[in-house]
C-alpha positions in Angstrom: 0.0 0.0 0.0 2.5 2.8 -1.0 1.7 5.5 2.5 3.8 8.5 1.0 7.0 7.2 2.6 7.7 10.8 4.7 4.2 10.5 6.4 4.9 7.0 7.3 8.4 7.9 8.7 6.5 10.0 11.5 3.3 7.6 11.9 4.9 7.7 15.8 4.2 11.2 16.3 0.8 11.0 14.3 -0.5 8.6 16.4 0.6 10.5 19.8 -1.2 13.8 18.8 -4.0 11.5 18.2 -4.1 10.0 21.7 -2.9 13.5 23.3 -6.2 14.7 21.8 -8.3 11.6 22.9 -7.4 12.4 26.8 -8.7 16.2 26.6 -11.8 16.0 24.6 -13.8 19.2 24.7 -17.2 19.6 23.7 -19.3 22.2 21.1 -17.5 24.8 20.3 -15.9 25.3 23.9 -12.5 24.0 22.9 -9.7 25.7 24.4 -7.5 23.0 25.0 -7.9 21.4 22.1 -7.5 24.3 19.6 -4.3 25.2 21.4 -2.9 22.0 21.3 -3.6 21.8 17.3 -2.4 25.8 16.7 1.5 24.8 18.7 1.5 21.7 16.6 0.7 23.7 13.0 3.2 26.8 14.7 5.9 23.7 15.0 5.4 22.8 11.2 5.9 26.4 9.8 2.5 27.3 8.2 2.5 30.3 7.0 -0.3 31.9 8.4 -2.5 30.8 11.3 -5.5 32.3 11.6 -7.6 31.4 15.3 -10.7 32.3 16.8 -13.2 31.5 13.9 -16.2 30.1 15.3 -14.7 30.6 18.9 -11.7 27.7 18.8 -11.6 26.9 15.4 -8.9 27.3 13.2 -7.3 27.8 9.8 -4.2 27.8 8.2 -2.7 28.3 5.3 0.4 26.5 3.6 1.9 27.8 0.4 3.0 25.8 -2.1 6.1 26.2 -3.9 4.6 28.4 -6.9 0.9 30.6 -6.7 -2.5 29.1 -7.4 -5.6 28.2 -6.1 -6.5 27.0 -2.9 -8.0 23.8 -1.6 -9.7 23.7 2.1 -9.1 20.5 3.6 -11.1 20.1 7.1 -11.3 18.3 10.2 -13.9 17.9 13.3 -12.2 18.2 16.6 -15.1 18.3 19.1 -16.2 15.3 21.4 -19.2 13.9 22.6 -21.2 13.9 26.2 -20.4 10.3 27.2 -18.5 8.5 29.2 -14.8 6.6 28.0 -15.2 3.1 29.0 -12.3 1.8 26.5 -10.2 0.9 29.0 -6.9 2.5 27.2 -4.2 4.2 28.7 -4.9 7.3 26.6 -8.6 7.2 27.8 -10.2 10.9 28.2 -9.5 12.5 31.7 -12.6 15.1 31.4 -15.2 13.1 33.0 -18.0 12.9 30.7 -16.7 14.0 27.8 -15.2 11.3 25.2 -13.9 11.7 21.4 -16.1 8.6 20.7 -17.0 9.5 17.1 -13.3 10.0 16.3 -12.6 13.6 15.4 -9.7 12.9 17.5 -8.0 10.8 14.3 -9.5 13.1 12.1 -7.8 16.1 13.3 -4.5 13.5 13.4 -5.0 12.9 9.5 -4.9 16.6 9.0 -1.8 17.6 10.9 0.0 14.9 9.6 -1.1 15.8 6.1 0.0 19.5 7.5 3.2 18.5 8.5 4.2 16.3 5.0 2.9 19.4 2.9 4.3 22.2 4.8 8.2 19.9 4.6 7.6 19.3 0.9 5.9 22.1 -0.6 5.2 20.1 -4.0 2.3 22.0 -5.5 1.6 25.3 -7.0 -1.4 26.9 -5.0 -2.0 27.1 -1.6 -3.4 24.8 1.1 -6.1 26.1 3.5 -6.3 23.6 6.7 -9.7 24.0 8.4 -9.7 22.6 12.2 -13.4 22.8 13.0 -15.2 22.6 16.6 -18.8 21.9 17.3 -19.9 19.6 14.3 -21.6 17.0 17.1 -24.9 19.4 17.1 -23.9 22.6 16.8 -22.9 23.6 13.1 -19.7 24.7 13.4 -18.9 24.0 9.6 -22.1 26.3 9.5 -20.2 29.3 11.7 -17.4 29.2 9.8 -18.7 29.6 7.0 -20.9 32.2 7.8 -18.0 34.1 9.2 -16.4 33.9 6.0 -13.8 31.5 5.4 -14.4 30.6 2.1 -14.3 34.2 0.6 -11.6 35.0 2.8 -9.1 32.1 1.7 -10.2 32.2 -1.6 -11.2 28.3 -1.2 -12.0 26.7 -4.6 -13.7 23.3 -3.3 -12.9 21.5 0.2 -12.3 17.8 1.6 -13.2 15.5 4.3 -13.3 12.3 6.0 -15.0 10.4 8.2 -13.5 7.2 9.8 -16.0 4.3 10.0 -15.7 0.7 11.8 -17.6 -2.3 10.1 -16.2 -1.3 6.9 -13.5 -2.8 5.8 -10.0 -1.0 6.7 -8.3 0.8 4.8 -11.3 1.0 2.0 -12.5 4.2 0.9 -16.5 4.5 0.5 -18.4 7.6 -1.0 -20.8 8.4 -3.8 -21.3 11.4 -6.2 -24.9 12.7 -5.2 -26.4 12.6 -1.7 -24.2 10.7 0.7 -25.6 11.5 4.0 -29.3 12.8 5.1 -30.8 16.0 6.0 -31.6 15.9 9.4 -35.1 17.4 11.2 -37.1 16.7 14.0 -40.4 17.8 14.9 -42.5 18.3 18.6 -46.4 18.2 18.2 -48.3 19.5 21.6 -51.6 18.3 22.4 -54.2 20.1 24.1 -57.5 18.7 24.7 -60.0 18.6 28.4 -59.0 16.3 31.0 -61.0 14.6 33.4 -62.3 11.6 35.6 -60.8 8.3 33.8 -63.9 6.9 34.6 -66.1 9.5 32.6 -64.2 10.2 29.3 -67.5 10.9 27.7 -67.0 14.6 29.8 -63.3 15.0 28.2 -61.3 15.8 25.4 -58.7 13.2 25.3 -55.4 14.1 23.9 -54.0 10.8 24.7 -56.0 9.3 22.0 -55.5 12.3 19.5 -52.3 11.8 20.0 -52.5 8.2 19.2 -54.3 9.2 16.0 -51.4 11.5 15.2 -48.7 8.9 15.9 -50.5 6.3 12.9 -51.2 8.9 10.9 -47.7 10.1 10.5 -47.0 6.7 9.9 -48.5 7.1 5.9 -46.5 10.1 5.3 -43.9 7.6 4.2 -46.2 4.6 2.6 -48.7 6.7 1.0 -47.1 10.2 0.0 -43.5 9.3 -1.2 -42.2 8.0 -4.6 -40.9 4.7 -3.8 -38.2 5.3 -5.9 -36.9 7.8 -3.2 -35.9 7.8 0.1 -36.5 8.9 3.5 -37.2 8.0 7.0 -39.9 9.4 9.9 -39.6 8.0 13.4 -41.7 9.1 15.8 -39.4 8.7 19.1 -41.0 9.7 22.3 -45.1 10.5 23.5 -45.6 11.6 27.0 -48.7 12.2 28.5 -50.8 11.4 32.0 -49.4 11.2 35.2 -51.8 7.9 37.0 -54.6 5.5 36.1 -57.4 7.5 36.2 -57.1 11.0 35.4 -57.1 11.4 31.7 -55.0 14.1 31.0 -55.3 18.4 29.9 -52.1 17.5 27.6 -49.4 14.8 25.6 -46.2 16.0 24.1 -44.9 13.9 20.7 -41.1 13.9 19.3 -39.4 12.5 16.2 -37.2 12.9 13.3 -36.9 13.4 9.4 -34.2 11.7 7.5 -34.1 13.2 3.5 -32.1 13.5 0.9 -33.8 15.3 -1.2 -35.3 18.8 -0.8 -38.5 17.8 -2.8 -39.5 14.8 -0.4 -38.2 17.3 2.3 -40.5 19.6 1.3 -43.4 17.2 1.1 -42.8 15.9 4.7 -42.9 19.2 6.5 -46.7 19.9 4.1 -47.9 16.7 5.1 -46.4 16.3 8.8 -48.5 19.9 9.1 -51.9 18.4 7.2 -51.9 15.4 9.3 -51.5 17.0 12.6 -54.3 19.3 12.7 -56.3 17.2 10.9 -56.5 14.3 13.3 -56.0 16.8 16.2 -59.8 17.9 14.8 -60.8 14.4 14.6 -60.4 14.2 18.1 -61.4 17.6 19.2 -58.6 18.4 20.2 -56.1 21.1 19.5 -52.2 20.5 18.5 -49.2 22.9 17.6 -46.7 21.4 15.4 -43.1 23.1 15.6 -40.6 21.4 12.5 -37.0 21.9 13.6 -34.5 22.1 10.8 -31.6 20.3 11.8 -28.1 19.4 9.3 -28.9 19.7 5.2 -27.8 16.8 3.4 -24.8 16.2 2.7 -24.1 16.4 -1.5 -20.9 15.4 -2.8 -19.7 17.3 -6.5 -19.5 14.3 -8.9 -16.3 15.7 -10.5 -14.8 16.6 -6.6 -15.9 12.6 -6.3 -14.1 11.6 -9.5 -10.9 13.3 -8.2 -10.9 12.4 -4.4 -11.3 9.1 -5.7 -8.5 8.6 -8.4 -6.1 10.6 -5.3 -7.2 7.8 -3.4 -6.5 4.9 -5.5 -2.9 6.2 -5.6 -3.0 5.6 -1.6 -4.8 2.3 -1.1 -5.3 1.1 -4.9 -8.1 0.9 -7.5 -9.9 -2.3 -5.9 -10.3 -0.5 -2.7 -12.2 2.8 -3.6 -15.9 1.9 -3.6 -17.5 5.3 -5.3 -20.9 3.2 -5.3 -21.4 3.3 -1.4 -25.1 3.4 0.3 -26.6 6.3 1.4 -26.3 6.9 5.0 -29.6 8.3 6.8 -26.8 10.1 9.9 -25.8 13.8 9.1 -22.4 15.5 9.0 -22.6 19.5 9.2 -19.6 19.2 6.4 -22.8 19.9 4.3 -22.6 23.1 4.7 -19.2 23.7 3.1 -20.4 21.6 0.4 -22.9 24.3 -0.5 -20.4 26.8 -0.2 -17.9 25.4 -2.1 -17.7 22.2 -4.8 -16.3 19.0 -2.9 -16.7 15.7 -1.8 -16.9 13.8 1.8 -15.4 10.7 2.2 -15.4 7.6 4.4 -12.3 5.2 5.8 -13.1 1.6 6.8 -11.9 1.3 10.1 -12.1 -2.4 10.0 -14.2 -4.1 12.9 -14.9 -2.9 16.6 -16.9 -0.9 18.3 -19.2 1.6 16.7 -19.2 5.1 16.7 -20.7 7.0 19.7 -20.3 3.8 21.8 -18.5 3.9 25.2 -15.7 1.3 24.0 -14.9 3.0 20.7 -11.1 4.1 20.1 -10.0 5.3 16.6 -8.0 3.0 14.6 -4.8 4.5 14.7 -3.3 2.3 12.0 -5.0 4.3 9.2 -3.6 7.9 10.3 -1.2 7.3 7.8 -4.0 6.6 5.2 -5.9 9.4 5.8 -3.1 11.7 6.0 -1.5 10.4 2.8 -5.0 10.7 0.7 -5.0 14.4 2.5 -1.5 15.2 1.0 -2.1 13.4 -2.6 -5.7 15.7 -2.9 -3.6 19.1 -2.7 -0.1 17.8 -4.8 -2.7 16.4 -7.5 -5.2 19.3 -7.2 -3.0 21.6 -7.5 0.2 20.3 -9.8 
């Protein structure tokens, strides 16, 4: 598997910034020790400009190549997750609570090792702009920074990422021109109806069973309103309502979410979502306020950004192992919003087995830093030869 042979002569150090990171994981965009810890590690490698405080803790920084150019944005999560580290290793997270268990750690490793190799080497006309983002576990960070400008600033003409994932197969690459992850929504409906005696319900309103009504309705949004030859998702998640046996109650809350990929069927959901509510809230006599919560957009990947990520990754792991045919995934990944900004394409590492992401016993596979960070370097010395 020909690793550029510089980035695998300092997999060492790649791998202890990884683990460094994995023992201070921060959370949102409250990342002060993470954000230093990157920023001394780019100052080390001699980038020439290092530009802090976007979006709070994120970062950017720019590497010039040997002659001018263009610039391509290559970006990395760094932000943890509320949970607990039970993965019993030595570098386990020392912020109770608080865990890299998605593996933003590795991904910001990638980067700085890419960093590192380009910032030695230089071998491209153009420059490179390396985007270190916080908050991308809820709180649109990629959407901050954009919105504060870093794509006009740095003059970025399309951007990269990755996203490490166990059960596939390591060292594969997996992504798709298109749609590659969902738009994410969620919606909370409040009843309101009369409570009463449970013994008299012919003297109530019961929003219990409006909200029963609401809950099977919802259910035809998907089987009788959508073109089976899309796709898309509704889960209604949580009802609660009543407090004992026999007091039929004044109120019952409902919660869910909206996986799409297309704005169309998007579009569709939030119409019907709003038709059926009221409509079976009236059945009941009952009345209910529906509040649709726009999460993540999908996340689209440029087909020709796809095209080229992929052929910079066959020279990394070869042609058998890049699978541009992948499944769409129904999580999110607030990358989308760079991809709206900017031409570019999202990609996923197999990770190989263990645990899954988000659980307490996950660790990122270290053994594909080198991967990762090679694919980063091979993206700006092809992009930009």
């Amino acid at each position: 598997m020909p690793v550029l042979n510089r980035i695998a002569d300092f997999q060492s150090d790649i791998i202890q910034w990884r683990r460094a990171l994995h023992q201070i994981p921060e959370l949102g965009f409250d990342c002060p020790k993470t954000s230093s810890f990157i920023a001394t590690r780019l100052r080390e490698f001699g980038v020439d400009e290092l530009h802090q405080g976007i979006a709070q803790t994120g970062i950017v920084a720019i590497i010039n190549g040997a002659q001018a150019g263009d610039t391509i944005g290559l970006r990395a999560d760094f932000d943890g997750l509320a949970m607990e580290d039970r993965s019993g290793k030595p570098h386990a997270s020392t912020h109770p609570g608080q865990m890299h268990g998605c593996g933003h750690d590795g991904h910001t490793a990638m980067l700085l090792g890419a960093a590192r190799y380009l910032a030695e080497t230089r071998s491209f006309s153009g420059r490179v702009a390396l985007i270190f983002q916080p908050a991308e576990e809820g709180g649109g960070g990629a959407k901050v920074m954009c919105e504060e400008g870093i794509m006009d600033r740095f003059k970025i003409r399309e951007v990269y990422g990755f996203h490490n994932v166990p059960g596939l197969e390591h060292s594969t690459i997996h992504t798709r021109p298109g749609p590659l992850l969902a738009a994410v929504d969620s919606f909370e409906i409040n009843v309101t109806g009369r409570g009463g005696h449970g013994g008299m319900p012919h003297e109530t309103k019961d929003p219990l069973v409006a909200a029963c009504g609401i809950v099977q309705a919802i259910q035809t949004i998907v089987s009788r309103n959508l073109d089976p030859q899309r796709v898309m998702a509704l889960s209604v998640t949580q009802v609660h309502t009543g407090s004992t046996s026999n007091v039929i109650p004044d109120t019952a809350f409902i919660n869910g979410t909206i996986r799409t990929f297309d704005p169309e069927v998007k579009t569709m959901v939030q119409k019907r979502l709003a038709e059926v509510v009221e409509g079976q809230a009236v059945t009941y006599g009952c009345q209910a306020q529906l509040s649709y919560i726009e999460g993540y957009p999908a996340t689209v990947n440029d087909p020709d950004q796809v095209d080229f990520a992929a052929q910079a990754a066959r020279e990394v792991v070869g042609d058998d192992r890049v699978n541009l045919s992948c499944d769409k995934v129904s999580g999110s990944e607030d990358f989308s919003y760079m991809l709206q900004e900017r031409p570019g394409a999202f990609l996923f590492l197999g990770t190989g087995e263990g645990p899954k992401l988000h659980h307490p016993e996950y660790d990122f596979d270290d053994t594909v830093s080198v991967i990762g960070a090679s694919i980063f370097a091979r993206l700006i010395e092809r992009g930009l030869s």
